[in-house]
C-alpha positions in Angstrom: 85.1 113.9 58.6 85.4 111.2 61.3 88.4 109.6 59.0 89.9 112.7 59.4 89.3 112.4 63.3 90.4 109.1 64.0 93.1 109.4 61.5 94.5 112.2 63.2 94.8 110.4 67.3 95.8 107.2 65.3 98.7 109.3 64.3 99.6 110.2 67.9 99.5 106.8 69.3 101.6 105.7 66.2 104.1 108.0 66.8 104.4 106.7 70.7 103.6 103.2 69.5 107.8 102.2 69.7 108.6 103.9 72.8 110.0 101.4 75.3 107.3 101.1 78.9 109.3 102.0 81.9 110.0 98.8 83.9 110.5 100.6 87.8 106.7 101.4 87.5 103.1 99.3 88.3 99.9 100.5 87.0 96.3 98.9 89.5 93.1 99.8 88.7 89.7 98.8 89.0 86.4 99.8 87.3 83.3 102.2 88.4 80.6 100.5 90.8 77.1 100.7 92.2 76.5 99.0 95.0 72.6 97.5 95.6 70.6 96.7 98.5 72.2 93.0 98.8 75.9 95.1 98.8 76.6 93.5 95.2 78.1 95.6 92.8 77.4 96.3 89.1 79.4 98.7 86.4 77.5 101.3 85.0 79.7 102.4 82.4 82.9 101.5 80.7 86.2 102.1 82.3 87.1 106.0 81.4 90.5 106.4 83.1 93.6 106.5 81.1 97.5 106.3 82.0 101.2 106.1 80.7 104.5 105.6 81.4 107.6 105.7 79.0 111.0 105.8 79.5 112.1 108.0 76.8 116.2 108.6 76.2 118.5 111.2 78.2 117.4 109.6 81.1 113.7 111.1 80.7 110.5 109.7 82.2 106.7 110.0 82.0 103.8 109.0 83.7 100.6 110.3 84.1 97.3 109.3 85.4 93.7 110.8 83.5 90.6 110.7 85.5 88.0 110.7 82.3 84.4 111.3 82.4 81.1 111.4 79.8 83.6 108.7 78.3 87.1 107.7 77.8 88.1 109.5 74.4 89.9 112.8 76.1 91.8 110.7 78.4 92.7 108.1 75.6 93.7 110.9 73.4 95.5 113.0 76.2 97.7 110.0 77.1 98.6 109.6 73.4 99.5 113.4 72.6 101.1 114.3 75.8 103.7 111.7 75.2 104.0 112.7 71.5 104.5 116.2 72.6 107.2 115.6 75.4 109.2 112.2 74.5 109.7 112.7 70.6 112.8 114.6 71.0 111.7 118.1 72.8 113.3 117.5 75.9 116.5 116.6 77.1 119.5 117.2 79.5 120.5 120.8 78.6 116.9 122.0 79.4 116.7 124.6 82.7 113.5 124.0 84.9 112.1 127.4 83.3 112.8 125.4 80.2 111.1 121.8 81.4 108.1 123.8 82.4 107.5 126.0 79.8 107.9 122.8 77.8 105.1 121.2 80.1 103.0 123.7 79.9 103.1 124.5 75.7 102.4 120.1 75.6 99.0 120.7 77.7 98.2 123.5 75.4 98.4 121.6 72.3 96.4 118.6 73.9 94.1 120.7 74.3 94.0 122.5 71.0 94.4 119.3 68.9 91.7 117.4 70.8 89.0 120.1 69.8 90.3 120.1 66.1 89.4 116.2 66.1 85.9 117.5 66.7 85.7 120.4 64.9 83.7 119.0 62.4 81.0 117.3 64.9 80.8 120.6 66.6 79.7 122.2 63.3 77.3 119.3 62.0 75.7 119.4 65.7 75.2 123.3 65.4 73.7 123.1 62.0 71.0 120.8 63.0 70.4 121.9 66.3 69.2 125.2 64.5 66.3 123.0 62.5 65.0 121.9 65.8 64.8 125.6 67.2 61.2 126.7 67.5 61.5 129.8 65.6 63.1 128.5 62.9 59.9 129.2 60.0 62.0 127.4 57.4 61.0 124.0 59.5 58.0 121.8 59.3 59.3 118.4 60.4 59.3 118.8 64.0 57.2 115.8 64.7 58.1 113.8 61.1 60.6 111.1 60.6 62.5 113.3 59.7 62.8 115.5 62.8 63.2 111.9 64.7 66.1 111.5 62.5 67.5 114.7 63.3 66.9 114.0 67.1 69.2 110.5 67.1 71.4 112.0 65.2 71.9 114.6 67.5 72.2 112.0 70.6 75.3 110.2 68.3 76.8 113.5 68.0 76.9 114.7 71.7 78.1 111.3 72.7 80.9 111.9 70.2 82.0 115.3 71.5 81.1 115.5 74.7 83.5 114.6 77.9 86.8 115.4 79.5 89.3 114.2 81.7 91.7 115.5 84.4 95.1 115.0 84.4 98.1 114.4 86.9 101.9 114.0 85.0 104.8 113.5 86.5 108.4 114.0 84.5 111.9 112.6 85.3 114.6 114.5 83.8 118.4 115.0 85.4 116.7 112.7 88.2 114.5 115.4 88.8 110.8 115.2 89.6 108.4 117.6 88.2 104.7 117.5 88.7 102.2 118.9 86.2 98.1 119.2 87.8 95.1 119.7 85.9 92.4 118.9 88.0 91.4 116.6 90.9 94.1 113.7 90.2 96.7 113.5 93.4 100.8 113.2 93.6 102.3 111.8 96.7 105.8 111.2 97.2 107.3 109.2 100.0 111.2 109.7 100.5 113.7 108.6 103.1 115.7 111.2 104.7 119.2 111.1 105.9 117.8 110.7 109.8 116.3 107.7 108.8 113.0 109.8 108.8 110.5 109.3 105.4 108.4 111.7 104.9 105.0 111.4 102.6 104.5 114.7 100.9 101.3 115.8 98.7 102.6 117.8 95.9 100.0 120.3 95.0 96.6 120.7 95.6 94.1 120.0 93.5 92.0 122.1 91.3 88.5 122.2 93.1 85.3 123.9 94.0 86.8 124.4 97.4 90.6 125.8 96.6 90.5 128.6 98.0 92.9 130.0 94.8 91.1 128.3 92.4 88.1 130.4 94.0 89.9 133.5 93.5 90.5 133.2 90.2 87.0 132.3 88.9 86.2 135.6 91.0 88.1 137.8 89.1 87.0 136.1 85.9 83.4 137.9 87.5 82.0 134.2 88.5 80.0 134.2 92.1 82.7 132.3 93.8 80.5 132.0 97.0 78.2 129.5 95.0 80.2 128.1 92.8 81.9 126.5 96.3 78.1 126.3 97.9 77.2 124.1 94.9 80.4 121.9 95.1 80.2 121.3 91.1 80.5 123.1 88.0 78.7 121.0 85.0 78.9 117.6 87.0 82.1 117.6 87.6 84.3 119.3 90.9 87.0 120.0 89.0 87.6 124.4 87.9 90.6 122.9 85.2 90.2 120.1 82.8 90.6 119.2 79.4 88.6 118.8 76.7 85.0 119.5 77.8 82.9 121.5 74.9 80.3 122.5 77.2 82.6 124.6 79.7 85.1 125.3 76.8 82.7 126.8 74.5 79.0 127.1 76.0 80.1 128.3 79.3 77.5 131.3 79.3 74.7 128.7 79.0 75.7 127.3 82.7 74.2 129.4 85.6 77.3 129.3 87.7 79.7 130.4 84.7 77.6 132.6 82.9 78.9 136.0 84.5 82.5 135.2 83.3 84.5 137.5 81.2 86.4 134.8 79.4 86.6 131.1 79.7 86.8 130.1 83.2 87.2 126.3 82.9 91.3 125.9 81.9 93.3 123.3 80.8 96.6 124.9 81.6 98.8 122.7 84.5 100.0 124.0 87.6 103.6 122.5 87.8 105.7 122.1 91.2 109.4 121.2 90.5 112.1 120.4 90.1 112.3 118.1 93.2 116.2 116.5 93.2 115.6 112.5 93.1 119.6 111.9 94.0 120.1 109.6 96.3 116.2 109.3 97.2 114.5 106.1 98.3 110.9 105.6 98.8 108.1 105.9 96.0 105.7 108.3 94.0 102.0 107.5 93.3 99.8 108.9 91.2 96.4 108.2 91.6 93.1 109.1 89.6 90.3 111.5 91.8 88.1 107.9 91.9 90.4 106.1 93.9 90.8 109.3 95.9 87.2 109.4 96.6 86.8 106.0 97.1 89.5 106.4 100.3 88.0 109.5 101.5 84.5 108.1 101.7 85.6 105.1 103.5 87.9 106.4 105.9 87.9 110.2 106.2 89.5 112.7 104.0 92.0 113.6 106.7 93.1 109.6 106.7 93.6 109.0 103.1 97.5 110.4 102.3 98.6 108.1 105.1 96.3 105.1 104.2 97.4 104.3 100.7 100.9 105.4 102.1 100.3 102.0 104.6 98.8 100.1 101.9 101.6 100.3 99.0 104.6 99.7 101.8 103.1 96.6 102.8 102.0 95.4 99.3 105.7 96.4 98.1 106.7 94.5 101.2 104.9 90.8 99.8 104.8 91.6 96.1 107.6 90.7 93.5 106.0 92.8 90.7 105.0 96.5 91.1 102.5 95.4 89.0 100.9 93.2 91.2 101.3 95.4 94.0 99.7 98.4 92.4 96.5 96.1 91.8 96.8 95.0 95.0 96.6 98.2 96.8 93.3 99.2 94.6 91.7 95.8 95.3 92.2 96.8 99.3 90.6 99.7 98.7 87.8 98.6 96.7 87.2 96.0 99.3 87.6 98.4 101.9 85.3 100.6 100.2 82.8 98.0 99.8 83.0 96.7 103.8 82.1 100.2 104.9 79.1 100.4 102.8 78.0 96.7 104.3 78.4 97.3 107.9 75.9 100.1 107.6 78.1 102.1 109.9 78.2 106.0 110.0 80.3 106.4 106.5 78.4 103.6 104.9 76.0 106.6 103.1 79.0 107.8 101.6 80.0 104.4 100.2 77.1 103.9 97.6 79.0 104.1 94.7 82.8 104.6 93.5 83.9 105.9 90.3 86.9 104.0 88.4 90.6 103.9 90.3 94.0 104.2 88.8 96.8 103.8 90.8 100.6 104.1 89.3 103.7 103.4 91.7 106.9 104.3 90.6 109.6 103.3 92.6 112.6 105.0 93.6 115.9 102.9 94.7 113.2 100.6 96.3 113.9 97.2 96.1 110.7 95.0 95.9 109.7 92.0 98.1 111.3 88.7 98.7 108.6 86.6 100.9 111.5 84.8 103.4 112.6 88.2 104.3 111.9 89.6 107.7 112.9 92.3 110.1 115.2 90.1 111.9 117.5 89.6 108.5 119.6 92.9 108.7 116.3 95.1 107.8 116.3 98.3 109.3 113.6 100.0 111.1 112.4 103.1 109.7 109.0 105.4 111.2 107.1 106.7 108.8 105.7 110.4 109.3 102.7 111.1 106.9 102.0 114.5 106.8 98.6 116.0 105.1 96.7 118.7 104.6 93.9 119.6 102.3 92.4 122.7 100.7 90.4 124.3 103.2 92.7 124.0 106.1 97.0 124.8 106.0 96.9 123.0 109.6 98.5 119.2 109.5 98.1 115.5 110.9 100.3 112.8 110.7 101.2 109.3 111.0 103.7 107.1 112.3 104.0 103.7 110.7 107.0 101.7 110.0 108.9 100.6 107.5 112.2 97.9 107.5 114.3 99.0 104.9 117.0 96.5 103.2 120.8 97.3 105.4 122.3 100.0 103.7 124.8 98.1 103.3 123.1 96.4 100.2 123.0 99.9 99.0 125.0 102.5 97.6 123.9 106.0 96.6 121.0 104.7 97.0 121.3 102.3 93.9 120.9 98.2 94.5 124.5 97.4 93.5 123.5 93.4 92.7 120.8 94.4 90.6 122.1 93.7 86.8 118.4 94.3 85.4 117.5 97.3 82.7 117.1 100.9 84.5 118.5 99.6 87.9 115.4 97.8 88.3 115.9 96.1 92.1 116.3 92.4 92.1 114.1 90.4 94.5 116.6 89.3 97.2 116.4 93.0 98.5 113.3 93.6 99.9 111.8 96.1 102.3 109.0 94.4 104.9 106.5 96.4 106.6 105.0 96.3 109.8 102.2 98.7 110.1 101.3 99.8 114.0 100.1 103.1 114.7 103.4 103.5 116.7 107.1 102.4 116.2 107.8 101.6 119.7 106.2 98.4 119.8 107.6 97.2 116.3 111.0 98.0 117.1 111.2 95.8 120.1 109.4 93.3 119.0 110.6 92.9 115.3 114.4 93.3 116.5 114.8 90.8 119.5 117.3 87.9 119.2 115.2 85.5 119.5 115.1 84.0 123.3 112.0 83.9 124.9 110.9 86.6 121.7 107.2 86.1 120.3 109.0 85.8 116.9 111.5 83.3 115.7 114.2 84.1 112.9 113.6 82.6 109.8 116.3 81.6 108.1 117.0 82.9 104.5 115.6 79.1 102.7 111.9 78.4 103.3 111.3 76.2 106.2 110.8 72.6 105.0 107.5 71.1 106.2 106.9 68.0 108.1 106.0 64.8 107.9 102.3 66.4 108.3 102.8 68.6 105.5 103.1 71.4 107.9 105.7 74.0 108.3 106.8 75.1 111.9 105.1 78.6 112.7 106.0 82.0 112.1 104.7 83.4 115.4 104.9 80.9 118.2 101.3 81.0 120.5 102.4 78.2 122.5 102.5 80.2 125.5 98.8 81.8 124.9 97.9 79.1 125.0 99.1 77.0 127.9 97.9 80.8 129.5 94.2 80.2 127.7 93.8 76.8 129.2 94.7 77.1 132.6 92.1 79.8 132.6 89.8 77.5 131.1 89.5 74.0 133.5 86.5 72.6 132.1 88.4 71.4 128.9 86.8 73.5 126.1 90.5 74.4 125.3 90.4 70.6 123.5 86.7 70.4 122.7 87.0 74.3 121.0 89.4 72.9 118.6 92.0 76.4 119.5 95.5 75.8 119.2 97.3 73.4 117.1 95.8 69.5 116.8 
């Protein structure tokens, strides 16, 4: 019986094993933590998040992002089927958006279905001996033998085996058009320039919670109390009203208080899908991240800050990074630090910031070159502001942003394709690199990122690295020459030497 199970999600991820990884995408994460007294951190369980992204033929793309929980073995085995379901020939160019997301939704259907036959068996064996342990059972006398203790671990093995779920968060490319598929608590953001210059951050969906209003409404008419599932905040542990996998709010949902009223199964594994969005001649980038990373922002900062935070922190990690890898892991190491710092300082949040569950973050970009380090605003970049607009389930009302970002001059561009770049997929080549500057306003950046140079508080680097000295120095960046000569006249006793500030 488990042959049968792990031969049958070997054969998925065989199937998938050959598909090429796409190269315009980076994938960060970090594991779960528990902070202690001291602010150190330990793991308490093994990474459960999942991902993929394949670059299938007829210019189709996947990615997805799986928040798992009670282990990693639905996420593992979504990642695997979902591809085997949508890259193995199903889709291609011909297909209509009614086609695409019927398609999208039939794949989630059969993740879910094949998952459960891959425990089939274990549900059965688990039944069968759960009914010697029942106290009514007459045919038993072993409750307190060996043998009844044998029964007991087995049935520990067993739950570990079957029990768990994950939610999910897809995104598909096809005809360079983006379609987003939500199960769950996962979150899709995509940041695109406009035509005016204007990029705009936009969260696509909403995500399946104990406090969507819609959501609500549906487990209503299912005859669940709606009213405390949202008091409670939770169904079975987790905040999530669809996932997949799951046993116990698949199958044993009149055991649970909250559910037990429904008429049929109220925990779903079927995808809300928003699309198609048209990708032509789009800049900017789409993140997918997993509900831990999410949280993890949310806690620290406010869940009204979080869109335009990681929307900050990926533009300036693109900005310094040559690898989207690198920048992806980047951005969830600030925000693990971040998370981390508010739980030290012991400020107002710092209750929230106990504990984080594992992050996923997956940026793929769009026509957006990556970093070259001796780039700056000065060398024909372009000034954009940023306006990063959010809203979240219990309110329709919206706050945003500005930050900045200097794009590459468009001259470097066409149709918003890098025309040096000779690399496979139009992958951007390094020399073309957006910088970021990240105020809270663009007035500020654009006069002092743009100035020619006299009397300016920065100099133009030229497009070599400076050489350094016969100090081993290199001459300064931003020149604090005339702070200085400002800090010691207002400071006659000579503690402008003494201090060690400035140069020496």
């Amino acid at each position: 019986m488990a042959a049968q199970r792990r031969n049958l999600m070997q054969s998925h991820q065989s199937w998938t094993d050959d598909l090429p990884l796409c190269q315009m995408c980076g994938v960060g994460s970090a594991p779960n933590c528990v902070y202690g007294p001291d602010g150190k951190g330990t793991q308490s369980h093994t990474n459960e998040d999942g991902h993929l992204r394949f670059r299938g033929e007829d210019g189709c793309f996947l990615y997805g992002v799986f928040n798992g929980y009670d282990g990693s073995r639905v996420a593992s085995f979504a990642s695997q089927c979902l591809t085997a379901e949508l890259l193995l020939g199903q889709l291609n160019s011909s297909h209509t958006d009614n086609d695409v997301r019927r398609i999208l939704t039939q794949a989630f259907d059969v993740v879910e279905k094949s998952y459960f036959e891959t425990i089939d068996d274990a549900l059965a064996e688990k039944a069968h001996l759960s009914n010697y342990l029942l106290p009514h059972n007459e045919n038993v006398s072993f409750h307190h033998s060996s043998q009844s203790q044998k029964v007991q671990e087995r049935l520990k093995e067993l739950e570990q085996e079957v029990s768990g779920g994950a939610t999910a968060v897809v995104a598909l490319i096809l005809n360079n058009k983006l379609y987003i598929a939500n199960v769950g608590t996962n979150r899709a953001l995509l940041c695109k320039s406009s035509s005016d210059g204007q990029n705009q951050v936009l969260q696509i969906g909403r995500p399946h919670s104990t406090d969507n209003e819609d959501e609500l409404q549906r487990l209503a008419a299912l005859g669940v109390d709606s009213s405390r599932v949202k008091q409670a905040g939770q169904i079975a542990g987790q905040s999530s009203t669809r996932r997949l996998g799951d046993y116990r709010v698949k199958f044993n949902y009149n055991e649970i208080d909250l559910l037990s009223a429904a008429k049929t199964r109220p925990i779903i594994p079927e995808p809300e899908i928003h699309g198609s969005q048209s990708l032509d001649s789009v800049t900017g980038f789409l993140l997918l991240m997993s509900e831990g990373l999410i949280n993890a922002l949310e806690s620290a900062h406010g869940a009204d800050q979080a869109n335009q935070d990681i929307v900050a922190m990926v533009a300036a990690e693109l900005a310094q990074q040559t690898s989207l890898e690198a920048a992806a892991q980047s951005v969830v190491e600030r925000v693990k630090r971040l998370h981390h710092d508010v739980y030290v300082s012991g400020r107002q949040r710092a209750t929230y910031c106990s504990r984080h569950e594992d992050m996923t973050l997956l940026i793929r970009t769009l026509n957006y070159p990556l970093a070259d380090g001796a780039l700056t605003p000065t060398q024909g970049g372009r000034i954009y502001p940023v306006s990063v607009p959010y809203s979240n389930s219990q309110s329709t009302s919206k706050t945003s942003v500005t930050l900045s970002l200097v794009m590459p001059s468009q001259s470097t561009l066409t149709n918003g394709t890098n025309t040096a770049s000779t690399l496979e997929e139009g992958t951007p080549t390094p020399g073309q690199s957006p910088t970021a500057t990240l105020q809270s306003t663009n007035t500020q950046t654009q006069s002092s990122s743009s100035s020619s140079g006299d009397g300016s508080l920065f100099r133009q680097r030229g497009s070599q690295a400076a050489q350094p000295d016969e100090t081993g120095r290199v001459p300064p960046y931003v020149d604090f020459s005339q702070f200085y000569r400002l800090w010691g006249s207002d400071h006659n006793d000579g503690q402008s030497t003494q201090g060690g500030l400035g140069p020496q």
